[in-house]
GUDRENFI-910708 format. One line per 5 residues: their letters; for each residue x, y, z of C-alpha. Coordinates in nm, 4 decimals, always signed. Layout:
a> X/Y/Z ~ ...
//
This chain:
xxxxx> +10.2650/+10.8954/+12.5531 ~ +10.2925/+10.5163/+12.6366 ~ +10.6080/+10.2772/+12.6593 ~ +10.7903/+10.1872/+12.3263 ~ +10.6316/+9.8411/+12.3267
xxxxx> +10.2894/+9.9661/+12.3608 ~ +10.3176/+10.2486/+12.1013 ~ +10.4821/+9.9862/+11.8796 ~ +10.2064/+9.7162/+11.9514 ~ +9.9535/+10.0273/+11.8755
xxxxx> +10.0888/+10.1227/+11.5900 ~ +10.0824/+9.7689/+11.4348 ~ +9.7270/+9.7366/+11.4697 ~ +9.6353/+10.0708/+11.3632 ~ +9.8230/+9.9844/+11.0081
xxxxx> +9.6727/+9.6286/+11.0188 ~ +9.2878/+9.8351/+11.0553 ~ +9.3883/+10.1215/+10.7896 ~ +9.5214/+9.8055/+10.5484 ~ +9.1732/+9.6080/+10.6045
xxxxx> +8.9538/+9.9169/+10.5675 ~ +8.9169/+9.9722/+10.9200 ~ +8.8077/+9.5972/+11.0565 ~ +9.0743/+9.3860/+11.2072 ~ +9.0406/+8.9989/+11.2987
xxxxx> +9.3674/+8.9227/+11.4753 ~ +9.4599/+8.6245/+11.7109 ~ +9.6338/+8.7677/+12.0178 ~ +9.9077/+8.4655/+12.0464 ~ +9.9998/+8.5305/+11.7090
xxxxx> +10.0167/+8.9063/+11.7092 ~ +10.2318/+8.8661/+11.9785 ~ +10.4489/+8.5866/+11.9267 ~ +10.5389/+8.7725/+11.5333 ~ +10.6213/+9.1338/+11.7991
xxxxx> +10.7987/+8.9433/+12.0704 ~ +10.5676/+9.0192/+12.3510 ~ +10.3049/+8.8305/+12.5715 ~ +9.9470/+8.8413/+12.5401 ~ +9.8834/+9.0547/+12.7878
xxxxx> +10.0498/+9.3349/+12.6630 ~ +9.8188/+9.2953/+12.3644 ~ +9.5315/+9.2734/+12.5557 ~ +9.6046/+9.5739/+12.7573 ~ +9.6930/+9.7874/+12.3859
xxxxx> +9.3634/+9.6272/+12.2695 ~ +9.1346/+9.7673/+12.6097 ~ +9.3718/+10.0994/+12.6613 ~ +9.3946/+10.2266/+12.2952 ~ +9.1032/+10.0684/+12.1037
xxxxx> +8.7742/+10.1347/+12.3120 ~ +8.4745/+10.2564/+12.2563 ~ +8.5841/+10.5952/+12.3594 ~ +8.8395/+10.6389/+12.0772 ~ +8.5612/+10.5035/+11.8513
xxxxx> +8.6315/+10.1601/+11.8202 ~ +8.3843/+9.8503/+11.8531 ~ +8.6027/+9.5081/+12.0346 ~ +8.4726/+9.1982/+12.0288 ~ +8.6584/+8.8706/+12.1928
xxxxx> +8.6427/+8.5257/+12.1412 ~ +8.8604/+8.2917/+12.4167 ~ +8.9567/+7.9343/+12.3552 ~ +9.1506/+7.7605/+12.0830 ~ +9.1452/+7.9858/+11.7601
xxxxx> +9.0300/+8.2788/+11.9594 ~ +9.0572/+8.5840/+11.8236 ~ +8.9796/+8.9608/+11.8455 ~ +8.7532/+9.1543/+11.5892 ~ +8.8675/+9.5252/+11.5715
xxxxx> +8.6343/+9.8216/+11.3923 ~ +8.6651/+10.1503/+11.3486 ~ +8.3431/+10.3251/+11.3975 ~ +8.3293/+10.5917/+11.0928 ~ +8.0910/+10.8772/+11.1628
xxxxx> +8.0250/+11.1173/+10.8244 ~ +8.0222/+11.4477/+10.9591 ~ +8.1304/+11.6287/+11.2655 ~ +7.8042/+11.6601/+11.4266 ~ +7.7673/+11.2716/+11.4795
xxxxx> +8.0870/+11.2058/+11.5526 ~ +8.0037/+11.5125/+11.8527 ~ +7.6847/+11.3165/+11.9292 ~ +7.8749/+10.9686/+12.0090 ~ +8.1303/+11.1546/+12.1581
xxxxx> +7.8601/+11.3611/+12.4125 ~ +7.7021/+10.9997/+12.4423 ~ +8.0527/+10.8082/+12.6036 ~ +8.1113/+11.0613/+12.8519 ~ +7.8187/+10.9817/+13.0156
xxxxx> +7.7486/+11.1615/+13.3668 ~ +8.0784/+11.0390/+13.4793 ~ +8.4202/+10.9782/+13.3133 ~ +8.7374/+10.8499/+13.3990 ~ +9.0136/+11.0941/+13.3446
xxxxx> +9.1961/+10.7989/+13.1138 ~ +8.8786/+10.7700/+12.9591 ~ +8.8119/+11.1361/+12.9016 ~ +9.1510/+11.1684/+12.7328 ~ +9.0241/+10.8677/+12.4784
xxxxx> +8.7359/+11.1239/+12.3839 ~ +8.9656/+11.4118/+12.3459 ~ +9.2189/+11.2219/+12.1553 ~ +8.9309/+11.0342/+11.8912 ~ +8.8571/+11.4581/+11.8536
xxxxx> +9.1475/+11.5427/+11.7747 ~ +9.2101/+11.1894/+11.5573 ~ +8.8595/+11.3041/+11.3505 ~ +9.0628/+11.6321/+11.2762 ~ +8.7676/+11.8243/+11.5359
xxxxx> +9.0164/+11.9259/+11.7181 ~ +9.4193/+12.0511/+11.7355 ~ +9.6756/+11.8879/+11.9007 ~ +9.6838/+12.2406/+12.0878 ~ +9.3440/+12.2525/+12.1554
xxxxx> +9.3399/+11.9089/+12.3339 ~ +9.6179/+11.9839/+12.5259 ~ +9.3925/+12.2648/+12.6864 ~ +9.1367/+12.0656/+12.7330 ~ +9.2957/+11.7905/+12.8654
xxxxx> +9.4422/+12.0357/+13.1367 ~ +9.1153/+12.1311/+13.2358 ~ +9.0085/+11.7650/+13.3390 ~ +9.2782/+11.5993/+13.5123 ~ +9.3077/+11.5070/+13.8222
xxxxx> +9.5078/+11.8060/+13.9466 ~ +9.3188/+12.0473/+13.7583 ~ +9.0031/+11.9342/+13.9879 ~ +9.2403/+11.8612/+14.3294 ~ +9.0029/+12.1117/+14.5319
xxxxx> +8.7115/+11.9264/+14.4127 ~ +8.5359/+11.6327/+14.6494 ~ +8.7261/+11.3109/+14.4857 ~ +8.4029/+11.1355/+14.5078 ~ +8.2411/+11.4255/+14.2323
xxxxx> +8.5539/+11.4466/+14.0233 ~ +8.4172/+11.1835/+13.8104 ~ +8.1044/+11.3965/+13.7477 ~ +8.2721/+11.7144/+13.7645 ~ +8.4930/+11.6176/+13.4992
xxxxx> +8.2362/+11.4903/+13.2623 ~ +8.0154/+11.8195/+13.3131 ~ +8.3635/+11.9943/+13.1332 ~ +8.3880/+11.7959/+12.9058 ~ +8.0300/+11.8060/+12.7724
xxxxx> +8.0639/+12.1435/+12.8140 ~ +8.3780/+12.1473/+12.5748 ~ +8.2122/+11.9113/+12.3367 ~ +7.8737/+12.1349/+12.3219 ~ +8.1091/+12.4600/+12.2265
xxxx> +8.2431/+12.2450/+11.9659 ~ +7.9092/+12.1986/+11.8035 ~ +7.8323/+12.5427/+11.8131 ~ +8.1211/+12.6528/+11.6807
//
């Protein structure tokens, strides 16, 4: 869905997580002086793809030795990963952070791919054109709790 760097980048510190049982200390000039990239496009893999809306926990330290701390959240059953999920979409989302939720569904196995295709299609922006832009926000979190509440009762 991104550009090759960013998938790449992604990728990288997904295996780094799933080879440190899912809590990552990495130094961003490192990381990306060993890829070939600048900072930045760490940082912006780091805010994009591993937020608390996928399920991950990012802390930062700046300065000399600075470094970012990684975790993957681990919920044990599909009720509580619902409940976090119900909690980040707030009364307003995002529609880049609505597709975070979606995809940490469908990462959790919640989910199909084909089933957050649909519901992704429900939220977007063009989905809700005739709606007032200023509500889409809300309007878009309403569906999704909506979606995530069917989930739980199904």
């Amino acid at each position: 869905m991104g550009n090759p760097m960013t998938d790449q980048i992604a990728k990288i510190i997904e295996q780094m997580l799933s080879e440190n049982g899912g809590e990552l200390e990495l130094q961003r000039n490192k990381l990306a002086s060993t890829i070939g990239c600048v900072p930045s496009q760490i940082n912006y893999v780091i805010t994009s793809r591993f937020n608390a809306d996928r399920g991950y926990i990012v802390e930062s330290r700046r300065g000399g030795g600075g470094y970012v701390r990684i975790t993957k959240v681990s919920f044990d059953n599909k009720s509580a990963i619902l409940m976090h999920a119900m909690a980040a979409v707030g009364s307003e989302i995002n529609m880049l952070s609505a597709r975070g939720i979606l995809i940490s569904l469908y990462d959790a196995s919640i989910i199909s791919e084909r089933e957050l295709k649909i519901m992704y299609s429900a939220i977007t922006d063009n989905a809700l054109a005739e709606c007032d832009p200023s509500k889409r926000d809300k309007m878009r979190a309403d569906i999704l709790k909506s979606f995530i509440l069917a989930l739980r009762n199904a």
